[in-house]
C-alpha positions as a Markdown table, in Angstrom:
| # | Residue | x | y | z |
|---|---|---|---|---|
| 1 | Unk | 40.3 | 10.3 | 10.5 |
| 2 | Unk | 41.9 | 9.1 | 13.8 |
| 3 | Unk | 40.2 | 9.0 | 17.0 |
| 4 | Unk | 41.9 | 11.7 | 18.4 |
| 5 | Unk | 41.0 | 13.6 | 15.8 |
| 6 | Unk | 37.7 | 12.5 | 16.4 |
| 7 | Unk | 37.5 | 13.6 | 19.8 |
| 8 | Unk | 39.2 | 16.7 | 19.6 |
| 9 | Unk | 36.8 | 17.7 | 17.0 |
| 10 | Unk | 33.5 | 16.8 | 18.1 |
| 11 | Unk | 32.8 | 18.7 | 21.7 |
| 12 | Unk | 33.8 | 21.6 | 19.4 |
| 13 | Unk | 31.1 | 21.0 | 16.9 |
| 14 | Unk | 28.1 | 20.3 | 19.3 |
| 15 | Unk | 29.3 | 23.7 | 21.3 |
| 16 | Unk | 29.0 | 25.6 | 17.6 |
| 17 | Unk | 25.5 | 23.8 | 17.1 |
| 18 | Unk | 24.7 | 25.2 | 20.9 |
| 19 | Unk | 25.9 | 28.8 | 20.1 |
| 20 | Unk | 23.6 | 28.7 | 17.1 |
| 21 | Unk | 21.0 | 27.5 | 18.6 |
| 22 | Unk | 20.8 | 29.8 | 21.0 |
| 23 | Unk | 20.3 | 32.8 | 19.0 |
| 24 | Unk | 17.4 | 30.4 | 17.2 |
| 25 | Unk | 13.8 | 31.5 | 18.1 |
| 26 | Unk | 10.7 | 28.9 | 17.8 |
| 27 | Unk | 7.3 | 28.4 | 18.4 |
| 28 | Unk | 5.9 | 25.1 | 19.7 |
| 29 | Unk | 2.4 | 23.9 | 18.7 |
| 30 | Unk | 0.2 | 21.0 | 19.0 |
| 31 | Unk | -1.8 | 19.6 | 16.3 |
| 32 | Unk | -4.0 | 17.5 | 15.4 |
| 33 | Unk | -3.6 | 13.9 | 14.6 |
| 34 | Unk | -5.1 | 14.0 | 11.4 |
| 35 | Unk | -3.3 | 17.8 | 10.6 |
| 36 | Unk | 0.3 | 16.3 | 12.1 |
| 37 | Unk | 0.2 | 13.2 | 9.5 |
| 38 | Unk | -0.4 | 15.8 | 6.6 |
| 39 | Unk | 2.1 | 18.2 | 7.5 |
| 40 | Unk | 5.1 | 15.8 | 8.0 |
| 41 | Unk | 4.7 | 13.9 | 4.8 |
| 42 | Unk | 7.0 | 16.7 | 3.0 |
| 43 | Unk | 9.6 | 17.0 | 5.9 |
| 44 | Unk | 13.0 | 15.4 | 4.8 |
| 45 | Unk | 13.4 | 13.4 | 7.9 |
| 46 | Unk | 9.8 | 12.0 | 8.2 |
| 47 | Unk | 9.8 | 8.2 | 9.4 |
| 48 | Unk | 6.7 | 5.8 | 9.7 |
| 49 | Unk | 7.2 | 5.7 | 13.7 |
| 50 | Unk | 6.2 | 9.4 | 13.6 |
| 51 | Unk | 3.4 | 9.1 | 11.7 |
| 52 | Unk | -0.1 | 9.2 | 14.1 |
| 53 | Unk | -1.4 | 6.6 | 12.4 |
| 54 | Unk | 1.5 | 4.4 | 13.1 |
| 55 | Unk | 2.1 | 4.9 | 17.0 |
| 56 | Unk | -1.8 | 5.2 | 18.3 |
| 57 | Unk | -1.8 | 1.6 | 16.5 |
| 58 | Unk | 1.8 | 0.5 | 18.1 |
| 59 | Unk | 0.9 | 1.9 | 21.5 |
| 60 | Unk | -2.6 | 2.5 | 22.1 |
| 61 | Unk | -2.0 | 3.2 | 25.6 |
| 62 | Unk | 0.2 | 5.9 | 25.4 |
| 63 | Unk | -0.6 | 9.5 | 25.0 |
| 64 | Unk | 0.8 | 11.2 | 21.6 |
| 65 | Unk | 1.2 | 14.7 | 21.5 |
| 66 | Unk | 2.1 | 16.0 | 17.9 |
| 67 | Unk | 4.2 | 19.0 | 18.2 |
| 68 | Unk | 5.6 | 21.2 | 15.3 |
| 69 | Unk | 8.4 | 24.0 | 15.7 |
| 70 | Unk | 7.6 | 27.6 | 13.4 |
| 71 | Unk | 10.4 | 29.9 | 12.9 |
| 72 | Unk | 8.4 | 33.1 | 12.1 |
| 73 | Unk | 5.7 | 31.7 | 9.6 |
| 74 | Unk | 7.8 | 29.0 | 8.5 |
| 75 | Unk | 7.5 | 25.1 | 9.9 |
| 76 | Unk | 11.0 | 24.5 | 10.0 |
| 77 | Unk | 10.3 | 20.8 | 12.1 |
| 78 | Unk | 8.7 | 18.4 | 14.4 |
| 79 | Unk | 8.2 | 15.7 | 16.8 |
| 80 | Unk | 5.6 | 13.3 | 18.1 |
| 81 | Unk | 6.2 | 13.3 | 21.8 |
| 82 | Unk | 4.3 | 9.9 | 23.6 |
| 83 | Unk | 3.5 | 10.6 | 27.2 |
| 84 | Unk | 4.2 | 7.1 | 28.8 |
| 85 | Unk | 2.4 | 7.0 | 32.4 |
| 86 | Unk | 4.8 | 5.4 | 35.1 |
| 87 | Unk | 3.4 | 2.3 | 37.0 |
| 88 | Unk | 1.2 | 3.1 | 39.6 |
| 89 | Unk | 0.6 | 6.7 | 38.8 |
| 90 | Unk | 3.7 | 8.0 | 40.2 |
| 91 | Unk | 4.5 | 10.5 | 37.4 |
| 92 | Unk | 4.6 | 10.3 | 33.6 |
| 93 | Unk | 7.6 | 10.6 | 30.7 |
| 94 | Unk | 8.4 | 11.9 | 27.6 |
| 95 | Unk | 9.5 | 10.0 | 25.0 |
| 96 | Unk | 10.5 | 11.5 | 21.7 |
| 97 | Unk | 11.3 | 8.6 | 19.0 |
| 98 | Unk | 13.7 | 9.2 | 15.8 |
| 99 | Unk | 12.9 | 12.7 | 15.9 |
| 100 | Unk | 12.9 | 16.2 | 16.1 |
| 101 | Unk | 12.4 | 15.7 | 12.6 |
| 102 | Unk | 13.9 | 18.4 | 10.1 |
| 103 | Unk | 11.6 | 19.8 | 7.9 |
| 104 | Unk | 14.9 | 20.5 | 5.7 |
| 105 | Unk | 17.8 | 18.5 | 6.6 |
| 106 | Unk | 20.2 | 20.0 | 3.5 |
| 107 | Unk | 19.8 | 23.6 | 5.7 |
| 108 | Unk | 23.1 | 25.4 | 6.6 |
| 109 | Unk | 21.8 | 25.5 | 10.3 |
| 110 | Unk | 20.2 | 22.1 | 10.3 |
| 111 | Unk | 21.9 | 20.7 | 13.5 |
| 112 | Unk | 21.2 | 24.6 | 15.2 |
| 113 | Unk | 17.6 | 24.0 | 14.2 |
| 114 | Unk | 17.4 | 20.3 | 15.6 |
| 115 | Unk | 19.0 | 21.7 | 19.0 |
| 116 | Unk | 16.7 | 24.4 | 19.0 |
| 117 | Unk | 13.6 | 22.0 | 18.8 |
| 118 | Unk | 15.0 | 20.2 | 21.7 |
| 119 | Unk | 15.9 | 23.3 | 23.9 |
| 120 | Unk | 11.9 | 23.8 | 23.2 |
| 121 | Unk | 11.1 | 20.1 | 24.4 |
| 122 | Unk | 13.2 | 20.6 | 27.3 |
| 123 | Unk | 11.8 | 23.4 | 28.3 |
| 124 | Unk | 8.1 | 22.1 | 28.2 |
| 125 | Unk | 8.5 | 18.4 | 29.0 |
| 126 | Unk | 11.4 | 18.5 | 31.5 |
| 127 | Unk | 11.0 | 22.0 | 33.5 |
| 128 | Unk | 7.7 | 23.1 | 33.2 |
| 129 | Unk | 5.9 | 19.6 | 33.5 |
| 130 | Unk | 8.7 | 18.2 | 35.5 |
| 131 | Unk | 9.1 | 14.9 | 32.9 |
| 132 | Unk | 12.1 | 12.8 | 32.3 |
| 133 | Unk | 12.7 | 13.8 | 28.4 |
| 134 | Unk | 13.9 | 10.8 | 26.6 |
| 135 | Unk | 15.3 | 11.2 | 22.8 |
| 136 | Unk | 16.3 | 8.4 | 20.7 |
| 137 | Unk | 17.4 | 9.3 | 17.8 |
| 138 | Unk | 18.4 | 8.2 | 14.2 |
| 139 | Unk | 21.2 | 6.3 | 13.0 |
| 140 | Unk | 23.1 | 9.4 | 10.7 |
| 141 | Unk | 25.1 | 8.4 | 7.5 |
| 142 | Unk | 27.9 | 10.9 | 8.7 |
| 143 | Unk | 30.8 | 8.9 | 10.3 |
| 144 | Unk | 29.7 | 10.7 | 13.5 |
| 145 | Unk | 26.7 | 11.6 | 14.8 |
| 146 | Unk | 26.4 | 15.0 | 15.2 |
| 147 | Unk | 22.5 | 15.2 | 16.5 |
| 148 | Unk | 23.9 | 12.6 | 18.8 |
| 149 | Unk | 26.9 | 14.7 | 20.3 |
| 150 | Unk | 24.8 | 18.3 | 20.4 |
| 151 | Unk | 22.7 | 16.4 | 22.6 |
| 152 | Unk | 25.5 | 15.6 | 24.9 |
| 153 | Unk | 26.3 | 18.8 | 25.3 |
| 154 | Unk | 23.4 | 20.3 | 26.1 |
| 155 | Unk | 23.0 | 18.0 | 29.5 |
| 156 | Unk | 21.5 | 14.8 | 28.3 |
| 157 | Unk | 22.3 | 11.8 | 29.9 |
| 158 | Unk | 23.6 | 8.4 | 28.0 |
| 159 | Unk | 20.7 | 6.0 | 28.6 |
| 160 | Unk | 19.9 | 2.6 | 27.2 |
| 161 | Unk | 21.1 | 0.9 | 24.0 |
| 162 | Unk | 19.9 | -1.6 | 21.3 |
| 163 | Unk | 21.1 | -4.9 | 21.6 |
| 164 | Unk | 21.6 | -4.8 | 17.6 |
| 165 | Unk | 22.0 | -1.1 | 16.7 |
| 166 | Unk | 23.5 | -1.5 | 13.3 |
| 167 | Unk | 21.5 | 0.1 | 10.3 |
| 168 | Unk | 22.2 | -0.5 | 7.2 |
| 169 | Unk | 21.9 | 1.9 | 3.9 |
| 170 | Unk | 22.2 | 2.1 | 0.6 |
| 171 | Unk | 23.4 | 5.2 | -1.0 |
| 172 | Unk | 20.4 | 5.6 | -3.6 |
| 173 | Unk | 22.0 | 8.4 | -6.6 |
| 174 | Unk | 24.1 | 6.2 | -8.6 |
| 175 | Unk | 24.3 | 4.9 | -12.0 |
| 176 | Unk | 23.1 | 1.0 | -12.6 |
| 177 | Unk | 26.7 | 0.1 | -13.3 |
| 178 | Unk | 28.0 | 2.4 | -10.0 |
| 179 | Unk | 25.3 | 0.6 | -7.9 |
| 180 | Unk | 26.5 | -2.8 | -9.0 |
| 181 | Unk | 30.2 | -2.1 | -8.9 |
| 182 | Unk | 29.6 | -1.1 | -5.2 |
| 183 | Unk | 27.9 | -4.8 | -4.0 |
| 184 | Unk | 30.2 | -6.7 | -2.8 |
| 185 | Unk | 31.6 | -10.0 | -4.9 |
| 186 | Unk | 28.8 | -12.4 | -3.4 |
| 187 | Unk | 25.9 | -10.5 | -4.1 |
| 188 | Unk | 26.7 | -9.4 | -7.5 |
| 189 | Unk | 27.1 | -13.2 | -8.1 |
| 190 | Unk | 23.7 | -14.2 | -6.8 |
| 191 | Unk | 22.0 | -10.8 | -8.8 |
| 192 | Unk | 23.8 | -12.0 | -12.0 |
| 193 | Unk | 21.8 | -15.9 | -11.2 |
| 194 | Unk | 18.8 | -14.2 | -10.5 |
| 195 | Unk | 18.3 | -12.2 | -13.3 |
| 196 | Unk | 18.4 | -15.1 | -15.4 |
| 197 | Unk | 15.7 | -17.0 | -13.7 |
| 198 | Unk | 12.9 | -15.7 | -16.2 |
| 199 | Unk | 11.7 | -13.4 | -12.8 |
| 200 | Unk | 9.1 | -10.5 | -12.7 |
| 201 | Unk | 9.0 | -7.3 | -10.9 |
| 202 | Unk | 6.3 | -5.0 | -10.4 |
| 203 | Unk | 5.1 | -1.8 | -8.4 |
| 204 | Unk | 1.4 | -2.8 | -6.9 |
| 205 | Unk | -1.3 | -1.2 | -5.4 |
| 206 | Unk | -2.4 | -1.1 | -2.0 |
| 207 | Unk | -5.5 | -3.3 | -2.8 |
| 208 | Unk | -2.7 | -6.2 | -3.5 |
| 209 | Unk | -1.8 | -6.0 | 0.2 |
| 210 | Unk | -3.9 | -9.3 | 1.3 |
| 211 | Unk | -1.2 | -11.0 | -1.4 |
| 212 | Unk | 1.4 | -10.0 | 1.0 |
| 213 | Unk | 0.1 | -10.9 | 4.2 |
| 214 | Unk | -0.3 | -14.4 | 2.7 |
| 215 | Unk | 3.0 | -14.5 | 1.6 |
| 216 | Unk | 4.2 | -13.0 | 5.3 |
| 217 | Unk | 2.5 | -15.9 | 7.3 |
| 218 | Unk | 4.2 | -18.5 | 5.1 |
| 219 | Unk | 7.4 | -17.1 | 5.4 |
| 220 | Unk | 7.0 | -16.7 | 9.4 |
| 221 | Unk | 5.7 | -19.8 | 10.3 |
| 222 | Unk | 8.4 | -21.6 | 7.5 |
| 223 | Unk | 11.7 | -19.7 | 9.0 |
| 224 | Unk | 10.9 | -19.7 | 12.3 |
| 225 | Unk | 11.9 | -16.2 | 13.0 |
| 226 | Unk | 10.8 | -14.6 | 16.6 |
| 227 | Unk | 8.5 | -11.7 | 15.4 |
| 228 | Unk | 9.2 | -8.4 | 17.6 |
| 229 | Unk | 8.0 | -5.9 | 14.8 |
| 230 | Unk | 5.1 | -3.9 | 14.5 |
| 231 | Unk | 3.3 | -5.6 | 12.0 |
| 232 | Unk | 0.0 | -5.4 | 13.5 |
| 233 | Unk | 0.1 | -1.2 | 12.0 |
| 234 | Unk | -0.1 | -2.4 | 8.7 |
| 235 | Unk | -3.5 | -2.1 | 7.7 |
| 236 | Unk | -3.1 | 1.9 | 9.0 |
| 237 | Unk | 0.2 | 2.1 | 7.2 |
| 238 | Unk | -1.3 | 1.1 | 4.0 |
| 239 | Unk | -4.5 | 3.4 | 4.8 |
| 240 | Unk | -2.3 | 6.8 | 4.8 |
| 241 | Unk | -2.4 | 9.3 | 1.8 |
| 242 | Unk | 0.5 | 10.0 | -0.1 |
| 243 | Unk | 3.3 | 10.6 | 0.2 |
| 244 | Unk | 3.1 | 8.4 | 3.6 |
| 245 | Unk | 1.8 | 5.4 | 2.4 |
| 246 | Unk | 4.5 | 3.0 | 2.2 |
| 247 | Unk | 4.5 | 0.8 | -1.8 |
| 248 | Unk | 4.1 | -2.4 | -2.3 |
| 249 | Unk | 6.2 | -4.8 | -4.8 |
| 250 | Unk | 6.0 | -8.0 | -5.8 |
| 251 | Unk | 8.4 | -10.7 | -7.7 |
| 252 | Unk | 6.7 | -13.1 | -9.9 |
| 253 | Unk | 8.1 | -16.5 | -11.4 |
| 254 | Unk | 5.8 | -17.6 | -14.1 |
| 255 | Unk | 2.8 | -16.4 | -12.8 |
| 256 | Unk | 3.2 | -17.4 | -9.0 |
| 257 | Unk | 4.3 | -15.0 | -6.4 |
| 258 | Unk | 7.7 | -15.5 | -4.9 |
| 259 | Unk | 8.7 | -12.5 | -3.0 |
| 260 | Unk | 7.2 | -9.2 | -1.7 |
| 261 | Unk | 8.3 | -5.9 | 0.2 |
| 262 | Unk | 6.6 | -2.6 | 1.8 |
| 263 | Unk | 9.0 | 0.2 | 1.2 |
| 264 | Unk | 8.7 | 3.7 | 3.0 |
| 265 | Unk | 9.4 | 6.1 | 0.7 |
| 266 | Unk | 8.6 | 9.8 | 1.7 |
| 267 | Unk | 11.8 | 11.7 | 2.7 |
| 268 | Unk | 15.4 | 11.6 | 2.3 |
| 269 | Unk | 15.9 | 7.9 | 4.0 |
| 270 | Unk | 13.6 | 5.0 | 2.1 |
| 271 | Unk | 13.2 | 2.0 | 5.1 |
| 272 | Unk | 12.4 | -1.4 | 3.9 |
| 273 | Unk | 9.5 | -1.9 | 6.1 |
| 274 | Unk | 8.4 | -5.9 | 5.7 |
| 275 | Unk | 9.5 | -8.3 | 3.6 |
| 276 | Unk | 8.6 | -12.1 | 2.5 |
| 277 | Unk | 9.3 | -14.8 | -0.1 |
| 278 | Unk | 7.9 | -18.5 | -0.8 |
| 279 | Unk | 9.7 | -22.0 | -0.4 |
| 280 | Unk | 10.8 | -21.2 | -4.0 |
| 281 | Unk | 12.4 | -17.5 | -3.7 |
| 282 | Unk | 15.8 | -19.2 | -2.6 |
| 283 | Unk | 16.7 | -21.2 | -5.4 |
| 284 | Unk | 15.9 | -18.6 | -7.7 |
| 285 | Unk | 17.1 | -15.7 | -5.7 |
| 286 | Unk | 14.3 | -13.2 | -5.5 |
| 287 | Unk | 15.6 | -11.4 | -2.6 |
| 288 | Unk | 18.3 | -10.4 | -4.9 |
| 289 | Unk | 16.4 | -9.1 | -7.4 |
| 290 | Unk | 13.6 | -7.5 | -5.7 |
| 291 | Unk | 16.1 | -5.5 | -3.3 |
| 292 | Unk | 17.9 | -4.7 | -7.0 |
| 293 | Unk | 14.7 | -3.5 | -8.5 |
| 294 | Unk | 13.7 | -1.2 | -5.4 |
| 295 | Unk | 16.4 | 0.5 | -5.3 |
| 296 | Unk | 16.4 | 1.2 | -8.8 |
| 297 | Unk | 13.2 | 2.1 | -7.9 |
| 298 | Unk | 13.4 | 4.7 | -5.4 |
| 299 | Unk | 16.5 | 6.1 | -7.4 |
| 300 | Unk | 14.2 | 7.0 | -10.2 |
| 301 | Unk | 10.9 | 7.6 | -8.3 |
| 302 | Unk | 11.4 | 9.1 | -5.1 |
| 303 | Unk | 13.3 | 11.5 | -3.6 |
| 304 | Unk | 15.0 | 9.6 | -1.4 |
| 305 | Unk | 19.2 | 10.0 | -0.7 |
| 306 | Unk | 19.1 | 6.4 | 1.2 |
| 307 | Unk | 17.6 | 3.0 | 1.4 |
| 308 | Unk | 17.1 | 2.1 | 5.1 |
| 309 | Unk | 17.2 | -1.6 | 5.0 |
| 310 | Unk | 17.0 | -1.8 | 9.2 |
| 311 | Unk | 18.6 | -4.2 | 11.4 |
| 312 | Unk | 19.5 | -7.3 | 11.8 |
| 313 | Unk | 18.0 | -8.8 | 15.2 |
| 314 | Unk | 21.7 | -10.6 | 15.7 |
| 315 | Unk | 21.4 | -13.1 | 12.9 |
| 316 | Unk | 24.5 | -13.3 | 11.2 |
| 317 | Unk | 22.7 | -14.3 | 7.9 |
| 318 | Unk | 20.7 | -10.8 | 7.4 |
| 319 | Unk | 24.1 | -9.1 | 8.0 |
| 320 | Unk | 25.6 | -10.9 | 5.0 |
| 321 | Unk | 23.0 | -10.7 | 2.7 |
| 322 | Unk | 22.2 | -6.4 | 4.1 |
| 323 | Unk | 26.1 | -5.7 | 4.2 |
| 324 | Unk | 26.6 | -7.1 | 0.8 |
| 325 | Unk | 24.0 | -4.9 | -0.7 |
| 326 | Unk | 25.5 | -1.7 | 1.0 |
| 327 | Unk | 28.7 | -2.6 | -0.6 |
| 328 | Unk | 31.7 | -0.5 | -0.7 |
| 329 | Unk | 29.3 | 2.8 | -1.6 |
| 330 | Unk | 26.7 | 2.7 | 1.3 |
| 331 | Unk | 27.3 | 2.6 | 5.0 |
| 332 | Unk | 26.5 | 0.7 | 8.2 |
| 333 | Unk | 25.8 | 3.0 | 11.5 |
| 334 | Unk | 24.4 | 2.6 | 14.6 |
| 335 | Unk | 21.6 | 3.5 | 16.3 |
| 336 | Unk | 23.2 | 5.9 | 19.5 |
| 337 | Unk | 21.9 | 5.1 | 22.7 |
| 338 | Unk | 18.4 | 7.0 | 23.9 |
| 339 | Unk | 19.5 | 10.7 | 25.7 |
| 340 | Unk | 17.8 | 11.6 | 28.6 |
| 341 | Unk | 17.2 | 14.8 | 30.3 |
| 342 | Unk | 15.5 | 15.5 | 33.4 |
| 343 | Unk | 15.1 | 18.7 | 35.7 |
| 344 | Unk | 13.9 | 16.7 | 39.0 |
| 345 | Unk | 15.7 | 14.1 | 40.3 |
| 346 | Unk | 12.5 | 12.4 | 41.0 |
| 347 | Unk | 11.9 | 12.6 | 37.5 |
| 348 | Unk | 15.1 | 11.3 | 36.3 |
| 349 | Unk | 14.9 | 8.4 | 39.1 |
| 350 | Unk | 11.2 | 7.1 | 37.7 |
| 351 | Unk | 12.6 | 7.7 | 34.0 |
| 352 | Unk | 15.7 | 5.9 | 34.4 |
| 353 | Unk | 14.0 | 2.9 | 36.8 |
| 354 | Unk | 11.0 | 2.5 | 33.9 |
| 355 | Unk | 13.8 | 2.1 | 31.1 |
| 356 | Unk | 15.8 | -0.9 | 33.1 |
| 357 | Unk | 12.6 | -2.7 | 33.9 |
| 358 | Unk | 11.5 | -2.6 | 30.4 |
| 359 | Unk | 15.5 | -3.5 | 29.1 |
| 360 | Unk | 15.3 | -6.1 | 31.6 |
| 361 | Unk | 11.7 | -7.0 | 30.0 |
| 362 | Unk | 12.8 | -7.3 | 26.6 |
| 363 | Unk | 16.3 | -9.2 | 27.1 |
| 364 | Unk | 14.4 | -11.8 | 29.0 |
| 365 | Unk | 11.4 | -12.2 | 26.4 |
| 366 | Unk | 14.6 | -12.4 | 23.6 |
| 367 | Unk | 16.0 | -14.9 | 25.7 |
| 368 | Unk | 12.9 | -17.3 | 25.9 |
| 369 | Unk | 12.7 | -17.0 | 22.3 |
| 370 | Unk | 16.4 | -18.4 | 22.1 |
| 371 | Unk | 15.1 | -21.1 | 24.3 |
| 372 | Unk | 12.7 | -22.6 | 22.4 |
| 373 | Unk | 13.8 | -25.6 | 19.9 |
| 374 | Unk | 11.1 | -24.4 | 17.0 |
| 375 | Unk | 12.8 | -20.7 | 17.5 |
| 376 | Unk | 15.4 | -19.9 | 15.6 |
| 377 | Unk | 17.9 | -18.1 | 17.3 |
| 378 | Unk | 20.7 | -14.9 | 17.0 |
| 379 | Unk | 23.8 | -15.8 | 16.5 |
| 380 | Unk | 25.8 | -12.3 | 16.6 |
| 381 | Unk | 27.4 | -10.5 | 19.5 |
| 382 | Unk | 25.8 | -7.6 | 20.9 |
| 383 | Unk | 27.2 | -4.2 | 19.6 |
| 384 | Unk | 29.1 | -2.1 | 22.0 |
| 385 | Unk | 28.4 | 1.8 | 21.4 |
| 386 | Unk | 32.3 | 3.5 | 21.1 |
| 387 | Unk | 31.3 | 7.1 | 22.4 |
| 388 | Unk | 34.6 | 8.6 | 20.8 |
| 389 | Unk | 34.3 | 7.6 | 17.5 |
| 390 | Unk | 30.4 | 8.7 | 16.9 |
């Protein structure tokens, strides 16, 4: 499809989703922490960043205020909204993160629904408390975003970007020889070596986890890598009933452990959480064949459409290996940039003057990293978002 296509089509699509949305009517109510983690772990959409568990951990200073949307007696979605508080008290903001979730994303009126769940956010956050309402959503498999583009048209403002928004994923329901055919040349060639290195896969339980971390402070203290995830939630990750709790696998090479992942699996969209190999995983290409085995994996365990396998942090080398693995049947999307929405200019001024600071925050801490010899540092060139084409 061209790009004028694109763009002719688009602002008629988010109006449809608006219509229909307005003639949706939903209830808002808090829950519980404890209820909220329960109730999302059957949604389609559910992501460990929504999870309570995950973000009291992550941001133990921010407020979290789980919300779910009813449509009659129905739960038809959600969103954990954090209430950041502004420096020096002047007001507070409402940051919802890869969400509204859809309870059932296949639904004919699944984009109506989503809007629907923000018109109710608005309403609360931005006009009755008189919050900036920030929304940063997911990275869709569709060629365009359509979340991204309702959004738009209902008012909200484009705000910041990643510096690295690509997200790569793996279409999950194919056939062994489909999923192979689909890598691309160099990473069927490094599968084929691997499988004949005499390796060993296995599914472990969550009492195998102390393996792991092990195997992860090796790794990060051997490559050098600068460490901006949120590994210090792991323990509460690993503490969360099914079907939240992420799963642990190993690969083995005559007895000794070479390489390990954490794999989300509830939902539609599996996300490769962590991973981590030994000194001797590249010689014998582990990566390969643990990635291989997950995914053959979730194909015939979970429910999953989609195997998340996150960024790349601008190193070239992670796009290689990740974009070989999505191959010609997968896809690689950005993340859009966060929406905002905010009633009072006042609002909207401390919203937008919080997000530069912390932009300006984070670009600077990246660029210390760079700085340091022992560091090792990206080497690819910030993505620029193309507003016509998602």
């Amino acid at each position: 499809m061209s790009s004028v296509a694109r763009e002719m089509m688009e602002p008629a699509r988010a109006a449809n989703a608006a219509a229909s949305a307005s003639a949706i009517t939903l209830v808002a109510r808090q829950v519980s922490g404890a209820d909220w983690d329960t109730i999302i772990g059957s949604f389609d959409e559910v992501c460990q960043e929504q999870t309570h568990a995950f973000a009291k951990t992550r941001w133990p200073d921010v407020g979290q205020e789980p919300v779910i949307f009813q449509r009659g007696a129905t739960v038809v979605g959600g969103a954990l909204v954090m209430i950041q508080p502004l420096p020096l008290g002047l007001g507070k903001m409402a940051v919802v993160k890869w969400a509204p979730m859809l309870a059932s994303a296949g639904s004919a009126e699944a984009e109506a629904l989503r809007a629907a769940m923000v018109d109710c956010l608005t309403r609360d956050y931005a006009e009755k408390r008189g919050m900036m309402l920030s929304v940063l959503l997911h990275a869709s498999p569709d060629e365009i975003n359509a979340g991204y583009h309702a959004l738009r048209q209902r008012g909200f403002q484009r705000g910041s970007t990643l510096l690295f928004p690509n997200r790569y994923m793996v279409r999950l329901r194919l056939s062994d020889d489909d999923l192979r055919k689909s890598f691309h040349q160099t990473w069927r060639r490094q599968l084929n070596k691997a499988e004949k290195s005499n390796l060993e896969f296995s599914r472990s339980e969550p009492g195998e986890i102390g393996d792991f971390k092990a195997l992860y402070a090796a790794m990060t203290e051997r490559k050098q890598f600068p460490d901006h995830s949120a590994y210090e939630t792991l323990d509460v990750l690993m503490g969360l009933d099914e079907p939240l709790r992420p799963e642990l696998f190993f690969v083995r090479h005559e007895g000794e452990t070479v390489a390990g992942a954490l794999i989300f699996k509830a939902g539609q969209r599996a996300v490769y959480l962590y991973g981590a190999t030994n000194d001797k995983a590249l010689p014998l290409r582990a990566g390969y064949f643990l990635h291989w085995q997950v995914i053959r994996w979730l194909r015939d365990n979970a429910r999953a459409q989609w195997y998340d396998l996150g960024g790349t942090d601008g190193f070239q080398g992670l796009h290689q290996f990740k974009a070989g693995m999505v191959g010609t049947a997968g896809v690689i999307r950005p993340v859009p940039p966060v929406l905002n929405r905010a009633t009072s200019p006042w609002a909207g001024f401390l919203g937008n003057a919080a997000f530069t600071a912390r932009d300006v925050l984070q670009h600077t801490r990246r660029h210390l990293d760079g700085l340091r010899s022992s560091k090792a540092r990206p080497d690819q060139a910030p993505h620029i978002w193309d507003e016509s084409f998602r």
